[in-house]
N, CA, C and O atoms as CSV, one atom per row, in Angstrom:
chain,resi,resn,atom,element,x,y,z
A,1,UNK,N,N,5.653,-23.699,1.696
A,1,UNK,CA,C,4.399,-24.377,1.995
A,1,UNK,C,C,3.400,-23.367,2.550
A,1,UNK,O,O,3.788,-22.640,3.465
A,2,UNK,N,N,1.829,-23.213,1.974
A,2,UNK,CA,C,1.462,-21.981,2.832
A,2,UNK,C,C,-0.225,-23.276,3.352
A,2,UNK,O,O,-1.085,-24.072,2.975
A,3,UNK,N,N,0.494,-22.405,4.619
A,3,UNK,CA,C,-0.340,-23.318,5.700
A,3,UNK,C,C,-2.362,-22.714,5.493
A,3,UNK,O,O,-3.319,-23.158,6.127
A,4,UNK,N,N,-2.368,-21.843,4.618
A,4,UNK,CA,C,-3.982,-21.409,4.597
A,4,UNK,C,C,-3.965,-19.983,6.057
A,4,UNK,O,O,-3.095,-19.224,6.483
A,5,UNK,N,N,-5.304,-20.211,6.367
A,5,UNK,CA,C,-5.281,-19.604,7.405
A,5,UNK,C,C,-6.199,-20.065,8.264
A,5,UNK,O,O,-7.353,-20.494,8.235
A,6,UNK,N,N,-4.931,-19.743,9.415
A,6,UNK,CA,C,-5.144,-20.538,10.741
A,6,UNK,C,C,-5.875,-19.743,11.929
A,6,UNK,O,O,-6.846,-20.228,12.510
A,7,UNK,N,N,-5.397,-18.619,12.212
A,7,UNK,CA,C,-5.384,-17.635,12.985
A,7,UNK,C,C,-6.114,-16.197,12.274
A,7,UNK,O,O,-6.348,-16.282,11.069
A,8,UNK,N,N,-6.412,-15.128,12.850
A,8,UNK,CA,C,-6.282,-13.407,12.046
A,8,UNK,C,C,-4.992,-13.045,11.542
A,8,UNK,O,O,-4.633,-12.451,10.525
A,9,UNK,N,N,-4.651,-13.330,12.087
A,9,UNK,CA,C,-2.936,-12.628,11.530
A,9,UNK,C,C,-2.337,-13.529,10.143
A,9,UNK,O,O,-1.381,-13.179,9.451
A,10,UNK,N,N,-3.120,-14.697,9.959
A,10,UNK,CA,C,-2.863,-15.436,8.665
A,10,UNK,C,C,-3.145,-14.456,7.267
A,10,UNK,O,O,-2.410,-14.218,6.308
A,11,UNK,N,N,-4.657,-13.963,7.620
A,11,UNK,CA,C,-5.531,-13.086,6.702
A,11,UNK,C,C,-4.555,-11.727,6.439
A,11,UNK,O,O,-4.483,-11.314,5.282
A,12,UNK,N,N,-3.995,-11.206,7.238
A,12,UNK,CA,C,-2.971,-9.662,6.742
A,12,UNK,C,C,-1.419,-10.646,6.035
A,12,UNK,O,O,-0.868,-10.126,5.064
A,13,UNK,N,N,-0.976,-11.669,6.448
A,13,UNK,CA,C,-0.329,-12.164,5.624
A,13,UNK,C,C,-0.232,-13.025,4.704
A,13,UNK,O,O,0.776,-13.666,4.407
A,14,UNK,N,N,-1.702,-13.090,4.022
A,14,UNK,CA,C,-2.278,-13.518,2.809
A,14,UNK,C,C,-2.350,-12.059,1.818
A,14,UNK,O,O,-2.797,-12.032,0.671
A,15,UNK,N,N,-1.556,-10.384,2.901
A,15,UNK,CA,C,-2.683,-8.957,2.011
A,15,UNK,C,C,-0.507,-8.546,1.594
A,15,UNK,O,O,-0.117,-7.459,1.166
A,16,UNK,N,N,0.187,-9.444,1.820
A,16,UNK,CA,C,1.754,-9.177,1.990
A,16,UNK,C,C,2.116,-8.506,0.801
A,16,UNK,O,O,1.670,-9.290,-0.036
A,17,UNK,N,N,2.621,-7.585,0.176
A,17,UNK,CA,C,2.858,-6.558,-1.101
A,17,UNK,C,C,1.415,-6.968,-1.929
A,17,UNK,O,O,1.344,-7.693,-2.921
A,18,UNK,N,N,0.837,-6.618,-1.567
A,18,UNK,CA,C,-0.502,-5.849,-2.232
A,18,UNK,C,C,-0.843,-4.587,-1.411
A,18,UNK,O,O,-0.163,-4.286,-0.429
A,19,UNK,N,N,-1.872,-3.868,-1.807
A,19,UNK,CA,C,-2.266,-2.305,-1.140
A,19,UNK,C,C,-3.434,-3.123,-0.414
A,19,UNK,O,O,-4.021,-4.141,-0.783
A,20,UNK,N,N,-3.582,-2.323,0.773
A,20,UNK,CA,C,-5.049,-2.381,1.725
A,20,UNK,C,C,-4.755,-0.792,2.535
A,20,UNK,O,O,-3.941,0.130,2.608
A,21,UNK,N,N,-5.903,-1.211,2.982
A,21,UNK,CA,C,-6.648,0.121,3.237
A,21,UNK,C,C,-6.434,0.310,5.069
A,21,UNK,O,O,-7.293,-0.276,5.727
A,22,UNK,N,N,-5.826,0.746,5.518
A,22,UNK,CA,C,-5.588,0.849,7.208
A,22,UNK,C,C,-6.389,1.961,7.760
A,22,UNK,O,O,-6.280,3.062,7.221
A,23,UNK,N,N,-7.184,1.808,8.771
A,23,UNK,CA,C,-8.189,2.610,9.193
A,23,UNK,C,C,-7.491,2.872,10.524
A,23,UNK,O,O,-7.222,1.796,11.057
A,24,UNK,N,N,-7.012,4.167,11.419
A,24,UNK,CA,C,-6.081,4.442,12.403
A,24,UNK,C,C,-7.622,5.329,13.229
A,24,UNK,O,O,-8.741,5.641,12.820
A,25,UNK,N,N,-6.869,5.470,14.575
A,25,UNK,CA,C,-7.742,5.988,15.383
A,25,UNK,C,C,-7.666,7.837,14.828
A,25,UNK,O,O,-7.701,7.797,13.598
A,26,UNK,N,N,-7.606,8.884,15.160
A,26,UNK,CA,C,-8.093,10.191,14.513
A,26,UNK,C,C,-8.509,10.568,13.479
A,26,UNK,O,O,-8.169,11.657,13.017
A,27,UNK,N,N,-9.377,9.721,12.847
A,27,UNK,CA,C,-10.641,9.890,11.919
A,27,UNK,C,C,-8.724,9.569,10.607
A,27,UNK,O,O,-8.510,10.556,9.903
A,28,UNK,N,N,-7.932,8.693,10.471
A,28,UNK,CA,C,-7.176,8.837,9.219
A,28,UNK,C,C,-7.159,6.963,8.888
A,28,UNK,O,O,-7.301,5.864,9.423
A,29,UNK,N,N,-6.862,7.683,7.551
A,29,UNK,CA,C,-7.639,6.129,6.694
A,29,UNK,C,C,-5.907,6.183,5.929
A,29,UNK,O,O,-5.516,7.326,5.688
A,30,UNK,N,N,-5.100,5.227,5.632
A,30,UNK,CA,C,-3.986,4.766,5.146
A,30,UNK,C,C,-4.024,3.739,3.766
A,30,UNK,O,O,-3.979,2.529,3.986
A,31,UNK,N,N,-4.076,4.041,2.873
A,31,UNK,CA,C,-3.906,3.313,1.457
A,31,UNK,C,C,-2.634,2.629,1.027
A,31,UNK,O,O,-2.185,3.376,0.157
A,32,UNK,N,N,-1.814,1.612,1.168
A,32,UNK,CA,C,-0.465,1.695,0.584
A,32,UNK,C,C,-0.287,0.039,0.885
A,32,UNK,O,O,-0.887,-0.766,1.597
A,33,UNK,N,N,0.991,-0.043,-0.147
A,33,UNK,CA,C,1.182,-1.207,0.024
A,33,UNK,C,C,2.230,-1.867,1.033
A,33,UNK,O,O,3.329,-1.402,1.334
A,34,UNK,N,N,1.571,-3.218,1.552
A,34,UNK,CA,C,2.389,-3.441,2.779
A,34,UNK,C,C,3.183,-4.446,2.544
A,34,UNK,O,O,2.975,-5.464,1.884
A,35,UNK,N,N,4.289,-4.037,3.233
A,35,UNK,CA,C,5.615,-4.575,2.921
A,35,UNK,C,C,6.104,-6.090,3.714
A,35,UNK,O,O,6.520,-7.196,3.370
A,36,UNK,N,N,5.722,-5.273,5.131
A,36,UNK,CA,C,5.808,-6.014,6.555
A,36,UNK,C,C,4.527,-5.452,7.226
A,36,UNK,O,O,3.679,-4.596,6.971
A,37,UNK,N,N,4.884,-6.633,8.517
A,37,UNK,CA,C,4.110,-6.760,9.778
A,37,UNK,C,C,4.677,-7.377,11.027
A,37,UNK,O,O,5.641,-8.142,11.064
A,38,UNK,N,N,4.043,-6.998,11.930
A,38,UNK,CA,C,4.237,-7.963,13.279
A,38,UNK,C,C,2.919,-8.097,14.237
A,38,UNK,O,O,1.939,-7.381,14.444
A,39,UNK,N,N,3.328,-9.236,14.674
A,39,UNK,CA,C,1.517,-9.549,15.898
A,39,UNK,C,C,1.283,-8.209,16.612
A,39,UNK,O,O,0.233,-8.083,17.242
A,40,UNK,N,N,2.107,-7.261,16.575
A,40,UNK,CA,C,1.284,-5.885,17.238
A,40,UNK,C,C,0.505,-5.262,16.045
A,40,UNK,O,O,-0.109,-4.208,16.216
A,41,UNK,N,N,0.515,-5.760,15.089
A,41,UNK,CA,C,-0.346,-5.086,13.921
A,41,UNK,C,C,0.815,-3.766,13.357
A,41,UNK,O,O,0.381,-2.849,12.660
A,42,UNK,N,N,1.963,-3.818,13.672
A,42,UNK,CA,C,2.725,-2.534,13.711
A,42,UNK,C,C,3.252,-2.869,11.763
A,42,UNK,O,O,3.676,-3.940,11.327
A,43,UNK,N,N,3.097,-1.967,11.205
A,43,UNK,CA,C,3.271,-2.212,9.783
A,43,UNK,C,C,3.675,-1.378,8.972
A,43,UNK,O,O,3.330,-0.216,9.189
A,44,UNK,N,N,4.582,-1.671,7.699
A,44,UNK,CA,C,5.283,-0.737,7.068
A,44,UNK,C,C,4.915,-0.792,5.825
A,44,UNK,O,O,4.842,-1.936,5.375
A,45,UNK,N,N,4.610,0.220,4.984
A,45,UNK,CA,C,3.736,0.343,4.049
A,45,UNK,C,C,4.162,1.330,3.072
A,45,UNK,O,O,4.466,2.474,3.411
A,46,UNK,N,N,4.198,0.869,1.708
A,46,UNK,CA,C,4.398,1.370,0.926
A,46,UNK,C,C,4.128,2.421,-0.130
A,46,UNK,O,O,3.205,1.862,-0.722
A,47,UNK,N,N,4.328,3.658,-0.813
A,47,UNK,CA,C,3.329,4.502,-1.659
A,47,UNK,C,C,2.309,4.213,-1.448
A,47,UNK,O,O,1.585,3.400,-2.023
A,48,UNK,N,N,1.995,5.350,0.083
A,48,UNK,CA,C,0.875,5.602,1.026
A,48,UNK,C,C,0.332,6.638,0.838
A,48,UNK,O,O,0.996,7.662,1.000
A,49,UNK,N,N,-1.028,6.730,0.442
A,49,UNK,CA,C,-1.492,8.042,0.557
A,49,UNK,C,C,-2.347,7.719,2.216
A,49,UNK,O,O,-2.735,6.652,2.692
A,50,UNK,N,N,-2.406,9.042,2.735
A,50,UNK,CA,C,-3.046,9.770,4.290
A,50,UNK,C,C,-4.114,10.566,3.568
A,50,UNK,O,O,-4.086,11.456,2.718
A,51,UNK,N,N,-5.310,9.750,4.388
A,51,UNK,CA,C,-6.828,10.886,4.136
A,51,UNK,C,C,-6.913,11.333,5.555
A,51,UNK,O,O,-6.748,10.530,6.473
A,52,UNK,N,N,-7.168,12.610,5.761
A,52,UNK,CA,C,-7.291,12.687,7.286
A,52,UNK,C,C,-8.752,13.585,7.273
A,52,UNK,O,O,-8.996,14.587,6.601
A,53,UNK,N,N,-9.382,13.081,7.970
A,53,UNK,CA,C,-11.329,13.786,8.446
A,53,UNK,C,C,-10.895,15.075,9.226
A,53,UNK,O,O,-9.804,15.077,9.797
A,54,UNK,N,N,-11.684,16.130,9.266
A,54,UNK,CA,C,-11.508,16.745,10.573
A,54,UNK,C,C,-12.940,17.277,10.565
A,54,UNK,O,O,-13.516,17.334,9.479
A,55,UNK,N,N,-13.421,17.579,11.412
A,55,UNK,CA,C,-15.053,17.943,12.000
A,55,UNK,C,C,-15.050,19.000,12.417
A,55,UNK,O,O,-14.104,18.905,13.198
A,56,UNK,N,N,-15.576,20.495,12.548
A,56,UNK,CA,C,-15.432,21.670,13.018
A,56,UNK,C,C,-17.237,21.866,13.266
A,56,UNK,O,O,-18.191,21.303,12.728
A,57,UNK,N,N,-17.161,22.783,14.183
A,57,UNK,CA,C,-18.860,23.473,14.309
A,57,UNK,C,C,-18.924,24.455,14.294
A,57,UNK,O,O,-18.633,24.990,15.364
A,58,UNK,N,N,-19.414,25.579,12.899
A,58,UNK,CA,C,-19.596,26.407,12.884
A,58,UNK,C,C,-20.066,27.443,14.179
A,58,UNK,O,O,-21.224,27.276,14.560
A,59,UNK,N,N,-19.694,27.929,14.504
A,59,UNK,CA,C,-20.039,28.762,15.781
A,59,UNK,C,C,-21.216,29.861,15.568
A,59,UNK,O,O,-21.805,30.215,16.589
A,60,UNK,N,N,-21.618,30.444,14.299
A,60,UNK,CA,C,-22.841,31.249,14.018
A,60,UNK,C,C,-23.563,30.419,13.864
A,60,UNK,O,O,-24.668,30.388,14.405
A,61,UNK,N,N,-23.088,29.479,13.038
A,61,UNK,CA,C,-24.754,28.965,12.005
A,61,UNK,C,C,-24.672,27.439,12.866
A,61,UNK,O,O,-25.448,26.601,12.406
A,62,UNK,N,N,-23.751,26.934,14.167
A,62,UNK,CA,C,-24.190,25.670,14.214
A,62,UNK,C,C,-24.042,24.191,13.225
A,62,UNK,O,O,-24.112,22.998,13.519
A,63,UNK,N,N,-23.820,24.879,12.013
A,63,UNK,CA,C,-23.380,23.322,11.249
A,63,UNK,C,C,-21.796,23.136,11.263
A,63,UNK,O,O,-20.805,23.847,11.429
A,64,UNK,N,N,-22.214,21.218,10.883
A,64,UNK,CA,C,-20.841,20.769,11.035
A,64,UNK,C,C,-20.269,20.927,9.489
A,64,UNK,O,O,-20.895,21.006,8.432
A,65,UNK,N,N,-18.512,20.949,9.812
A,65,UNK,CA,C,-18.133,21.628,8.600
A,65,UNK,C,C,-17.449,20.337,8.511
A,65,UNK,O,O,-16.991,20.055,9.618
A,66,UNK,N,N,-17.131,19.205,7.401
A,66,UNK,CA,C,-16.344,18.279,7.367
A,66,UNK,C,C,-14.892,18.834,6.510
A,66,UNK,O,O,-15.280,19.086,5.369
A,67,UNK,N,N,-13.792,19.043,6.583
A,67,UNK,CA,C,-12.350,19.180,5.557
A,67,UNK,C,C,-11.869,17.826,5.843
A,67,UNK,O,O,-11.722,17.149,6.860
A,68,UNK,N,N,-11.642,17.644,4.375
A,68,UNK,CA,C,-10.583,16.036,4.375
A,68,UNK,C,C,-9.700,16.648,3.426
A,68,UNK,O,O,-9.915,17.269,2.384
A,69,UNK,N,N,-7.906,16.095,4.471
A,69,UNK,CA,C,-6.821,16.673,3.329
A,69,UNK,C,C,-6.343,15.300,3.342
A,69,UNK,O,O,-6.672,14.348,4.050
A,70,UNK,N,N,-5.208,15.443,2.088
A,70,UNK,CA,C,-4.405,14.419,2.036
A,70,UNK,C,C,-3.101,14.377,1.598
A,70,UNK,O,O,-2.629,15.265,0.887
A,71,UNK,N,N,-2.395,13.275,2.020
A,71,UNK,CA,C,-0.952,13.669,1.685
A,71,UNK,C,C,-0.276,12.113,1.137
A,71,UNK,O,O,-0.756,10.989,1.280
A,72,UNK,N,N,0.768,12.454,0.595
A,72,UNK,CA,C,1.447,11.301,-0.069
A,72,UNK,C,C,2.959,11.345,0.169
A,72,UNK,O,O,3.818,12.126,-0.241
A,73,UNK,N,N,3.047,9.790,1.308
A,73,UNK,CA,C,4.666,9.201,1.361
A,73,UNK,C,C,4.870,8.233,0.560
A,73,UNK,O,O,3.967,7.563,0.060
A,74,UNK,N,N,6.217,8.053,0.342
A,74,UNK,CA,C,6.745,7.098,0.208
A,74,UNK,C,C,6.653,5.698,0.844
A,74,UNK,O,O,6.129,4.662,0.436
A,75,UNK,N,N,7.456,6.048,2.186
A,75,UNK,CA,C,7.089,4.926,2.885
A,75,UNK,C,C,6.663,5.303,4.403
A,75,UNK,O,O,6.890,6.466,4.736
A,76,UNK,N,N,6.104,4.493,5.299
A,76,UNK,CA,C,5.496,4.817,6.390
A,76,UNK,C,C,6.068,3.655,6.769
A,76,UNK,O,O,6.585,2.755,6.107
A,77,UNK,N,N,5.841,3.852,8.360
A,77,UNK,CA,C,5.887,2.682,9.428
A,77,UNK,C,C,4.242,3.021,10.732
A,77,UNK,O,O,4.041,3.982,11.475
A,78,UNK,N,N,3.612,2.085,10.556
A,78,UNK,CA,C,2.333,2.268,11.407
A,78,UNK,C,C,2.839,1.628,12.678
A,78,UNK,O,O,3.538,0.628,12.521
A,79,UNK,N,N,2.623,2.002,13.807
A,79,UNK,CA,C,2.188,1.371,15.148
A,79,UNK,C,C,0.754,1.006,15.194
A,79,UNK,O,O,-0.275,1.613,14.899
A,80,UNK,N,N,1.019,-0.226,15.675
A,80,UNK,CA,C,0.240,-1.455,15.850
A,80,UNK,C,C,-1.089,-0.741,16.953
A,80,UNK,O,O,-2.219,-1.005,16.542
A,81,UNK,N,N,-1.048,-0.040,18.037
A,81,UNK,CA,C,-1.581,0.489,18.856
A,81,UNK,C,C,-2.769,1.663,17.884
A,81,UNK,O,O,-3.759,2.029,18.517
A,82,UNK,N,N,-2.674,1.980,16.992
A,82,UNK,CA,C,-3.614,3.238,16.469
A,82,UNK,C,C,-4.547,2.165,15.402
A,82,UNK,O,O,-5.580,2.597,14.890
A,83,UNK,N,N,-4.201,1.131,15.206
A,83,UNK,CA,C,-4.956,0.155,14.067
A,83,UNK,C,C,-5.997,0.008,14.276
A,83,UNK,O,O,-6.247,-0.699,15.253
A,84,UNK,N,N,-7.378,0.695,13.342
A,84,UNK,CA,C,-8.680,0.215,13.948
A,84,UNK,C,C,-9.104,-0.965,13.099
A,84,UNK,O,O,-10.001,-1.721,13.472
A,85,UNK,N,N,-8.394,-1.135,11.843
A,85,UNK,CA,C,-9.422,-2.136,10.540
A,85,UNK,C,C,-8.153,-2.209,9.549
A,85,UNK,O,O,-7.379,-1.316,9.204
A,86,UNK,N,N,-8.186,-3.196,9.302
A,86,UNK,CA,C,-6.973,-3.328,7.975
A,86,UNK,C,C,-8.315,-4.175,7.287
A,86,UNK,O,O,-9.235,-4.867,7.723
A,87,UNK,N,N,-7.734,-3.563,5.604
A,87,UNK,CA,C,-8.840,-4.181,4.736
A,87,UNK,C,C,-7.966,-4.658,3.848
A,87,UNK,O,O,-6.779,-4.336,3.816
A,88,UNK,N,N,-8.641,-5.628,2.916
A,88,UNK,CA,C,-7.478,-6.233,1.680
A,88,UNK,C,C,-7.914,-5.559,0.652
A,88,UNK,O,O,-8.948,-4.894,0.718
A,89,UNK,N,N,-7.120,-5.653,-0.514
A,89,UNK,CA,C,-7.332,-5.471,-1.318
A,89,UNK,C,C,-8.597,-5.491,-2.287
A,89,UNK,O,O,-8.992,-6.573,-2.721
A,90,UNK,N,N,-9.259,-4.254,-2.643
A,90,UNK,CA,C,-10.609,-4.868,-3.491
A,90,UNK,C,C,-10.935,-5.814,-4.738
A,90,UNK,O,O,-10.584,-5.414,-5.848
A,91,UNK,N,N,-11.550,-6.980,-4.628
A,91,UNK,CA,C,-11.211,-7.640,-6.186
A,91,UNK,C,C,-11.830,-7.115,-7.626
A,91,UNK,O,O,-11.510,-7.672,-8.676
């Protein structure tokens, strides 16, 4: 029986094995599909790619230098505590 949604936590388990997009606190953005969850937002996620930002300031010239790397697991487990934005899937 699916009750709709009641609560926030209805909406991430309406996103249950599909991919969304997890936005973590040190500028890293998480792509993969999620498997599980729990009310700490703590979540395990599937063929994940990691974008990670990093910001540097040139020390002669003063500009900011942006590098974004990325990497690809298998599987991950997120803590609920670094979660800034979980997004669903795009239609």
């Amino acid at each position: 029986m699916d009750r709709g949604v009641e609560e926030p936590l209805d909406l991430i388990r309406l996103c249950l094995d599909e991919v969304v997009t997890v936005k973590l606190r040190g500028e890293r953005v998480l792509t993969g599909k999620l498997h599980a969850y729990d009310q700490h937002l703590n979540m395990l996620l599937g063929d994940v790619t990691e974008i990670l930002t990093t910001t540097d300031i040139d020390e002669e010239t003063f500009e900011e230098i942006v590098e974004k790397s990325e990497r690809k697991m298998p599987m991950l487990y997120v803590r609920g505590d670094g979660v800034i934005l979980v997004a669903p899937p795009s239609s």
